[in-house]
N, C-alpha and C positions, 0 to 999 in steps of 0.2 A: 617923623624922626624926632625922638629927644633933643630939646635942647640943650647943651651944656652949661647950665646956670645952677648953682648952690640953690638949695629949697630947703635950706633951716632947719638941719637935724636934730639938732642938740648935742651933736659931739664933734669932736674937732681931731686932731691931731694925736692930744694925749689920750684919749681913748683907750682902754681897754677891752677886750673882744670881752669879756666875762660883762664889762661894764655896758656894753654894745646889748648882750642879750639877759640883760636884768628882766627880769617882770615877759620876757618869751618860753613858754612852753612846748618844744620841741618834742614829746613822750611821743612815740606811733609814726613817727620819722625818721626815715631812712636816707642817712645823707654819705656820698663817695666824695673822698677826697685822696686826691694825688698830690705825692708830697706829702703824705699827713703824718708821715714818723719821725720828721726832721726840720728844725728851725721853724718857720713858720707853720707850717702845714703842722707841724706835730701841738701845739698853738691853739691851732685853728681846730681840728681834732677834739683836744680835752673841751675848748669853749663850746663845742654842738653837741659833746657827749654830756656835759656836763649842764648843759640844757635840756638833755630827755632823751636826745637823739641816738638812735642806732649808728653805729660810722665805721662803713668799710673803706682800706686803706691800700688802694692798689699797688704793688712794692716789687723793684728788682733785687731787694737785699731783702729775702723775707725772712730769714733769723734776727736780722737787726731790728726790722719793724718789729716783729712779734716782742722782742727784749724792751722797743721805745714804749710800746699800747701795755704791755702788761698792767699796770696799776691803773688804766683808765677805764671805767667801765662804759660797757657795750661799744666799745671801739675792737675790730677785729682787722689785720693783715689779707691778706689772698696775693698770688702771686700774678705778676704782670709785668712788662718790662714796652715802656711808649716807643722803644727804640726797634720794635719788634712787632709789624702789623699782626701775625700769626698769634703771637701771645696777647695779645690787644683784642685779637676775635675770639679768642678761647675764654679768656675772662669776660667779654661781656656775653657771649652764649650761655656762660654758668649761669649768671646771672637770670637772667632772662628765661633759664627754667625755673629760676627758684617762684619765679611769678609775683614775683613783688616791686611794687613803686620803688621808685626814684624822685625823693622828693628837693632832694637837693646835691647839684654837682659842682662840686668847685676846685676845677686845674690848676693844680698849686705845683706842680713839679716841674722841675726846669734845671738846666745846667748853662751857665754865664761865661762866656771868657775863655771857652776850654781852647785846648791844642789842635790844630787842624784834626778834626776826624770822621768819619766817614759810617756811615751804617745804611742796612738797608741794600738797594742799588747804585749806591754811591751818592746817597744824599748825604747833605752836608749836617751833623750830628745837631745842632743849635734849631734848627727847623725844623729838622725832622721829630726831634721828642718835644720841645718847646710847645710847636704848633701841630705838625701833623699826626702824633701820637694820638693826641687831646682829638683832634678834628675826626681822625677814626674811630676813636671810644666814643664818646658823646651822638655819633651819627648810628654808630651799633646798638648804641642803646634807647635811643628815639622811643621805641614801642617802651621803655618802662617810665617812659616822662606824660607827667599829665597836664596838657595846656589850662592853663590858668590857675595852677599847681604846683608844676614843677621849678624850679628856676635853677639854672646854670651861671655862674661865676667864670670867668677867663680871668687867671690873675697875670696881668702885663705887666710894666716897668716905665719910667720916665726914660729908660734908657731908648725908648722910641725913637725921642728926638732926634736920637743919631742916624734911622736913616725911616724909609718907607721899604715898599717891599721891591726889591730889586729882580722885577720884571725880568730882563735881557739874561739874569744869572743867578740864581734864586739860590744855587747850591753852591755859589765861589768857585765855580769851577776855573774861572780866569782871575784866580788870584786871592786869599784866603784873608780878609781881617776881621779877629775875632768879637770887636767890639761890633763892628758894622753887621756882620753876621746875629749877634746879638740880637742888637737892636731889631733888623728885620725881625726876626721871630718873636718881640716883644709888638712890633706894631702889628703881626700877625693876627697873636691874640687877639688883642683890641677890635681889629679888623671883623674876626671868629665871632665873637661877641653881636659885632653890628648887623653883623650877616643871620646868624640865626634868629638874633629876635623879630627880623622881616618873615620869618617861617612859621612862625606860633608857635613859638617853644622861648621863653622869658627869660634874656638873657642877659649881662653886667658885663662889661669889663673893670678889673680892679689894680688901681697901684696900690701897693701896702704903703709906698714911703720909703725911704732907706735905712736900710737896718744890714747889721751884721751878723749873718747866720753862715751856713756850713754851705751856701749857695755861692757864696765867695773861694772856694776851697783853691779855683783855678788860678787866682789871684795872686802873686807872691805881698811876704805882709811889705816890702818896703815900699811897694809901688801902692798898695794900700793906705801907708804913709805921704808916700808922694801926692797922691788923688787929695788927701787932706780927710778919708775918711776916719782917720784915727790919729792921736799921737802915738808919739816914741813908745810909751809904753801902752799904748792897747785900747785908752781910751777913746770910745766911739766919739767921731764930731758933735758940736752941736748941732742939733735939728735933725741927729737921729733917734729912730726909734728903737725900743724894747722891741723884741718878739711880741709879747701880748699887746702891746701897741699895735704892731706891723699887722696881725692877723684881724683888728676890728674891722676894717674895711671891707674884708670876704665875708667879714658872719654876716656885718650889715647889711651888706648887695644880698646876700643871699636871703636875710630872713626880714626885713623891714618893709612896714606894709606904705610907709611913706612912697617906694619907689614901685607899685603895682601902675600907676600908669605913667613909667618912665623907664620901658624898655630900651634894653640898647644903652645904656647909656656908661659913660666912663667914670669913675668915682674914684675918688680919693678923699681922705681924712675922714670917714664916715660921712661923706658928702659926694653930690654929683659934683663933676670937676668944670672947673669955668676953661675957656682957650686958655692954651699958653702965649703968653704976653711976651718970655724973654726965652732963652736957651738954658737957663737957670734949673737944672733937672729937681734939684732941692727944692726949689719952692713947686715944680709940677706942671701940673693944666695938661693940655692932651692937645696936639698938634691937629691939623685939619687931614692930612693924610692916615690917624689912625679912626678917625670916624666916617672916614667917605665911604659914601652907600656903592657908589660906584665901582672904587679901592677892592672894597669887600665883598660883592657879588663875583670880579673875577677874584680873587683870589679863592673864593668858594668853588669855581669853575676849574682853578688849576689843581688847589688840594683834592677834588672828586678822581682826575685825570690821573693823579700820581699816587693813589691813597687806592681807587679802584672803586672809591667809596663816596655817599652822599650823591 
């Protein structure tokens, strides 16, 4: 198992993903990214496209993708919706005729904070697309991933901290709080990440950092204000980041040859992340419950049971 110890990357915090993949040649790669038309993912997107890379963008809004990708070349939309296993097997089946690698995947899409809601057979909407959306794509597409090739990105959240994976009740069904909900699905990921790179298939968990994108939308702004992510007028706190900030951490995990023998592993600031020391989400580190191997094999156990899948 990785350990969670900084190994000296050269970039930190302010980072830019353009700056991330300077002097990397991505031409004859084919990289999917979820999320990739919006806030970060859309980001992360122009940084792989604009390293050489092919980038398909799997989208439940696919007018609005196709209107975000237009001016970025060889970035392309297709339709998909994580909330929706059925649309989730259609689009990796296309694929999968086309007969082409999968050189790089990175789960950027996610919804934060929403209103109790429900999809699916009554799973709880934060887990279900968060984590098991992701955990059904990525396992349908297994045959276009190539060990010691491919690599997978899980993009997590500090917002971890807030809880582990609630076991007794995974979907709220005895009682709905949207942070805590969150949170599970955020140490999900992390989790997603630990678990597959035990399979041979090379995989990251990634915090971007906190940043203000359109992933907040759930959020009313005053309580935005209240959190202290912003002032009165709009300005993001300090020790947040830009967008192109926020997206270096996925290109890095994803394309940095620094981390080939340091699968599994949790990153943040274009670096692997040390433990978290305090509850301080801002400053980060990764708790002991979103790296247990243990944590992670059942939860792979339970996603398979309810996914149908892996």
């Amino acid at each position: 198992m990785t350990e969670q110890r900084r190994i000296g990357s050269g970039f930190g915090a302010a980072s830019t993903a353009a700056e991330v993949l300077k002097g990397i040649d991505l031409a004859g790669k084919t990289a999917l990214v979820t999320g990739g038309y919006s806030g970060l993912g859309l980001e992360t997107t122009r940084a792989l496209a604009g390293a050489g890379a092919r980038v398909i963008v799997p989208a439940r809004r696919l007018a609005t993708a196709r209107d975000a990708l237009r001016s970025i070349p060889r970035a392309s939309a297709r339709a998909m919706d994580l909330a929706d296993l059925e649309s989730v097997r259609a689009f990796a089946d296309a694929f999968l005729r086309s007969g082409r690698v999968l050189d790089l995947v990175i789960n950027g899409a996610g919804i934060m904070a929403c209103p109790e809601t429900r999809v699916g057979p009554g799973w709880e909407a934060q887990f279900a697309v968060n984590h098991l959306g992701h955990f059904a794509l990525v396992n349908r597409l297994v045959p276009a991933l190539v060990p010691g090739r491919s690599r997978v990105v899980a993009v997590t959240s500090s917002g971890h901290f807030l809880s582990g994976i609630r076991w007794d009740d995974p979907h709220s069904r005895r009682g709905y709080d949207r942070w805590l909900a969150y949170a599970q699905s955020k140490t999900a990921n992390a989790l997603f990440a630990t678990h597959l790179d035990t399979l041979g298939v090379r995989a990251f968990a990634v915090h971007p950092g906190s940043i203000l994108t359109p992933l907040q939308r759930h959020v009313p702004r005053d309580e935005q204000i209240a959190q202290g992510w912003m002032s009165s007028d709009g300005t993001p706190a300090d020790g947040f980041k830009t967008p192109r900030q926020g997206a270096a951490t996925a290109v890095w995990a994803a394309t940095s040859p620094l981390l080939d023998d340091h699968g599994g592993a949790y990153c943040q600031d274009c670096d692997i992340a040390e433990p978290a020391t305090t509850d301080d989400m801002l400053i980060g580190g990764v708790k002991p419950w979103a790296v247990d191997r243990d944590a992670a094999s059942r939860l792979w156990t339970l996603s398979s049971e309810l996914t149908g899948i892996g």
